[in-house]
C-alpha positions as CSV (number, residue, x, y, z in Angstrom):
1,X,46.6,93.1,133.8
2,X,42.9,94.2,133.8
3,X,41.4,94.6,130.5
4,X,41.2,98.4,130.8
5,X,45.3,98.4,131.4
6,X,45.8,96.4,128.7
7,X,43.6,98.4,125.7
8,X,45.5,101.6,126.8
9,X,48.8,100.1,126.7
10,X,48.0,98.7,122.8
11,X,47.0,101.7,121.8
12,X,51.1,102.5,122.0
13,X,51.6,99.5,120.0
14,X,49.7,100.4,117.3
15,X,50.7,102.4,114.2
16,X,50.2,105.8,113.4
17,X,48.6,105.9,110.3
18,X,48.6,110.3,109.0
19,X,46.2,110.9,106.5
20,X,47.9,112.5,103.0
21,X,45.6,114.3,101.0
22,X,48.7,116.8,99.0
23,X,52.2,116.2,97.5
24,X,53.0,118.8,99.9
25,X,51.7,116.1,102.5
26,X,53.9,113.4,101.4
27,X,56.9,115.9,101.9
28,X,56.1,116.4,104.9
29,X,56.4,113.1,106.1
30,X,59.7,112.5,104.3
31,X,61.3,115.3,106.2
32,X,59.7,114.2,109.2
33,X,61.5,110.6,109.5
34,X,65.1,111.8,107.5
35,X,65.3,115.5,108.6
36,X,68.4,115.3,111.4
37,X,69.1,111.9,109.7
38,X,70.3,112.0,106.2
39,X,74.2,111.7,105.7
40,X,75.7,114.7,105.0
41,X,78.8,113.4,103.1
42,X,79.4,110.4,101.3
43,X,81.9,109.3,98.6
44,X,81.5,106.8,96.2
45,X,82.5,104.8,93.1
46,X,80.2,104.4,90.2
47,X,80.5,102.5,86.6
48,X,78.5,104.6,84.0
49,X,77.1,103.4,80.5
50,X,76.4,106.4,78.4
51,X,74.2,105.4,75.2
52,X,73.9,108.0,71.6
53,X,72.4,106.1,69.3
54,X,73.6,102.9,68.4
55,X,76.9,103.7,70.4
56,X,77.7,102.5,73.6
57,X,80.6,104.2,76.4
58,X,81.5,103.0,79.6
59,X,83.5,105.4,82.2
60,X,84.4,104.9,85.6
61,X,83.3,107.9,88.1
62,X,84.6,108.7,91.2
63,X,82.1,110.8,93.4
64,X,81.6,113.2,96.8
65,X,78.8,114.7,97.9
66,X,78.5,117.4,100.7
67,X,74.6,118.6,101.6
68,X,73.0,120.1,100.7
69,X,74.4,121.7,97.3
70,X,77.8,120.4,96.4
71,X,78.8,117.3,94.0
72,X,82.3,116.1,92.6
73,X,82.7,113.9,90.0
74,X,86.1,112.6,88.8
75,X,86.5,111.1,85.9
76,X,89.0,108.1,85.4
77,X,91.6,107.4,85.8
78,X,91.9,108.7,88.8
79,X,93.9,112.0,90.1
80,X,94.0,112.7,85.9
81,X,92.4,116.3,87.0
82,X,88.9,115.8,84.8
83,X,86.3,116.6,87.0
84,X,82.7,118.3,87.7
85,X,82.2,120.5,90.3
86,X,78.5,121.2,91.1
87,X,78.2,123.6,94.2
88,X,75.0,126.2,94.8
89,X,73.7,126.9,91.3
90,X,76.8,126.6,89.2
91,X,78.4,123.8,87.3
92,X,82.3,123.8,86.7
93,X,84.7,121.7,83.9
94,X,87.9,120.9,84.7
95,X,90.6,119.5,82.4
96,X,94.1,118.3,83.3
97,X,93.3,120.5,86.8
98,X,92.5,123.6,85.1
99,X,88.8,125.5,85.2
100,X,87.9,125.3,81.4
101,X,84.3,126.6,82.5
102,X,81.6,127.7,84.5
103,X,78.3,128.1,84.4
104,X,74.7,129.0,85.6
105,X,73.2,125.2,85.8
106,X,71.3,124.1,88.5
107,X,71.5,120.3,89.3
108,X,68.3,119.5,91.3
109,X,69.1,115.9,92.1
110,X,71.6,116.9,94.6
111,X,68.7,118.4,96.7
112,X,66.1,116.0,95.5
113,X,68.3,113.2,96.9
114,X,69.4,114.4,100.0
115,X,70.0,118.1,99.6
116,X,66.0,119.0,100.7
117,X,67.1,117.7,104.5
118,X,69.2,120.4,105.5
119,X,66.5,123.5,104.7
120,X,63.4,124.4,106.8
121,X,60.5,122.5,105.5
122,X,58.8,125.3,104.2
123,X,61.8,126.5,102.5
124,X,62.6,123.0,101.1
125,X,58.3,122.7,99.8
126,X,58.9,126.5,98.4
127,X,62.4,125.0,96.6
128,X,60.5,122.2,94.8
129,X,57.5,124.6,93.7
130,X,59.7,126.4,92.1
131,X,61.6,122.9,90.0
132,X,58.0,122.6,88.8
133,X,56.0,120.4,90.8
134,X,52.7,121.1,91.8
135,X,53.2,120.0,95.5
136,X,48.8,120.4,95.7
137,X,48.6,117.2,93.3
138,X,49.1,113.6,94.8
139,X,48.1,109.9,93.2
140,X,49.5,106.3,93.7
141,X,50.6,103.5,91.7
142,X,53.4,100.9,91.6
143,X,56.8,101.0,90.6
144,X,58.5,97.3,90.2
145,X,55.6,96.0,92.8
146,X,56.1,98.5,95.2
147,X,53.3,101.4,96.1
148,X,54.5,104.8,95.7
149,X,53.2,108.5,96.1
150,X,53.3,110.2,93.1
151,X,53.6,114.2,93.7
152,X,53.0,116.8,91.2
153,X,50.1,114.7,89.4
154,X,46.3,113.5,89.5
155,X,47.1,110.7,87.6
156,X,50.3,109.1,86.5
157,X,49.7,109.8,82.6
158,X,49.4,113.6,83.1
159,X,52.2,115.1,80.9
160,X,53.3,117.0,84.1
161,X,56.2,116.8,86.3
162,X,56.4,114.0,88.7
163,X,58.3,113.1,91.9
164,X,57.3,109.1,93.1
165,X,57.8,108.5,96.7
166,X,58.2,105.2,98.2
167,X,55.8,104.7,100.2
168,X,57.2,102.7,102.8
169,X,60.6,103.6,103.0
170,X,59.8,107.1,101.6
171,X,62.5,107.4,99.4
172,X,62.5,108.8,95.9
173,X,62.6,106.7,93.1
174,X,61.4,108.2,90.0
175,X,61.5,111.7,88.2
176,X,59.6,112.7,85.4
177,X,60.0,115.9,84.0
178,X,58.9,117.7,80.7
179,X,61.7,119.9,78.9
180,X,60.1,121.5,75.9
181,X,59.4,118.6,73.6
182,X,61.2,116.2,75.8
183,X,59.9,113.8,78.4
184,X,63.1,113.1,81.0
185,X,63.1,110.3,83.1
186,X,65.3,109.0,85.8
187,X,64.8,105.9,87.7
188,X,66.5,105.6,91.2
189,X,67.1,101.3,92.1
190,X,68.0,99.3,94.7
191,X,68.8,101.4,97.8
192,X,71.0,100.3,100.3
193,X,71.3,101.6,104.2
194,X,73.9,104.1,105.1
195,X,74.1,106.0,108.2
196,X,70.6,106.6,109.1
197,X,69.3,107.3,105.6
198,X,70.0,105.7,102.3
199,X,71.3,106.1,98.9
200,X,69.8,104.3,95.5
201,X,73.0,102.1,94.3
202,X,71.7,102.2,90.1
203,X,70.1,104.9,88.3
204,X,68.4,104.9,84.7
205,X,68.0,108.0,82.4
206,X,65.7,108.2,79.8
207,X,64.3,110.8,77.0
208,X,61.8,110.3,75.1
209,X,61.2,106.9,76.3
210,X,64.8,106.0,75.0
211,X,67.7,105.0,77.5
212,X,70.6,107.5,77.8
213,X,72.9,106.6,80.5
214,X,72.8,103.7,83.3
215,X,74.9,104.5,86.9
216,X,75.8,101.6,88.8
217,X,77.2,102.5,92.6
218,X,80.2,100.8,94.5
219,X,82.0,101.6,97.4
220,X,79.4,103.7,98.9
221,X,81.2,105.0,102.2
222,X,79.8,108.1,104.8
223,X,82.5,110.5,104.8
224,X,82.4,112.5,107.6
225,X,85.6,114.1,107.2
226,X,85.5,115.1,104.1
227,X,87.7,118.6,103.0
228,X,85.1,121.2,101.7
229,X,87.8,122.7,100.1
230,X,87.5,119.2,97.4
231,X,84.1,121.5,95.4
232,X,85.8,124.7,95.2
233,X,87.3,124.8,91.6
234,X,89.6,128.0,92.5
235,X,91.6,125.7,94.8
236,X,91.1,122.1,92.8
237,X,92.8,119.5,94.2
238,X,93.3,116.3,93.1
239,X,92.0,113.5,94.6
240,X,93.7,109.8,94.9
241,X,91.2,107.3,94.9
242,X,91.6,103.1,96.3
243,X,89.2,100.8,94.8
């Protein structure tokens, strides 16, 4: 191979590196390699540590999720009929299988973690806009050695809503966000590969710099077949769960 052969056939070889400049950049590129990619249903099992104070609670959850807007949680023991419904923009509370309420509450992790893949890119940039993050602000840092994009701030110690971005893997694995007086924070650990995508397997919540709640998952399983029917609380169903 002449030497004129071989510097055009490297130039395949070697990576593509895409300048970001904007949150709205880093986006971007996470919708680019998981749009047509990310799982659309998966069930699993998850042990959660719920801390008040000095008091400490340990439940066992049993979960779905169907993107881009719909989570279930069950709460053991399982088929008992205490569950969450979170579908669109509504939470529901179910006791013993009946609907003891509903109401207008939003859960943004279900389209932070997954949920964004299944909208237009615009759409999904316009969605997180609107949560509160300036998509025109970008930084870097590290999280537990690892690089990441932060999105929504100049600088990592701007009292401002956050999203950090893996940069390698380009998965989330951080929020900050301000409530009022509050500073919420959530932690996203130790992904593991499913389908084509991912899914973090622990989670930490903080406020105020204080742990609230640890999530540990198990038994994380794609679920292709899974019964939409499951996150509509006017026909709950009980679900029987093997661990």
């Amino acid at each position: 191979m002449n030497a004129k052969k071989f510097s055009i056939a490297a130039l395949f070889l070697l990576p593509i590196f895409i300048k970001v400049n904007t949150g709205e950049d880093v986006i971007k590129l996470m919708y680019k390699k998981y749009a047509g990619k990310w799982y659309r249903s998966m069930t699993f099992d998850q042990t959660t540590e719920i801390y008040r104070d000095t008091s400490k609670k340990i439940q066992t959850w049993h979960e779905s999720v169907l993107n881009p807007d719909k989570l279930r949680i069950d709460v053991a023991p399982a088929g008992g009929g205490n569950t969450y419904i979170m579908r669109n923009d509504s939470t529901y509370s179910i006791a013993n299988g009946v609907l003891q309420s509903a109401s207008a509450q939003p859960n943004d992790l279900i389209f932070l973690l997954g949920g964004m893949y299944f909208y237009p890119v615009d759409q999904t940039i316009a969605i997180i806009k609107k949560q509160g993050y300036d998509v025109t602000k970008l930084s870097e840092d590290t999280l537990n050695g690892k690089r990441v994009y932060i999105i929504g701030a100049s600088d990592k110690s701007e009292q401002v809503n956050q999203l950090w971005v893996d940069k390698n893997d380009l998965y989330l694995v951080r929020i900050i966000k301000y409530n009022k007086n509050n500073k919420q924070d959530a932690i996203f650990e130790n992904y593991i590969k499913i389908g084509n995508a991912g899914t973090e397997t622990k989670v930490r919540f903080s406020v105020n710099g204080k742990l609230r709640q640890v999530e540990t998952y198990y038994n994380c399983k794609l679920a292709p077949d899974i019964d939409s029917l499951l996150f509509d609380p006017r026909h709950f169903q009980k679900i029987s769960y093997k661990n």
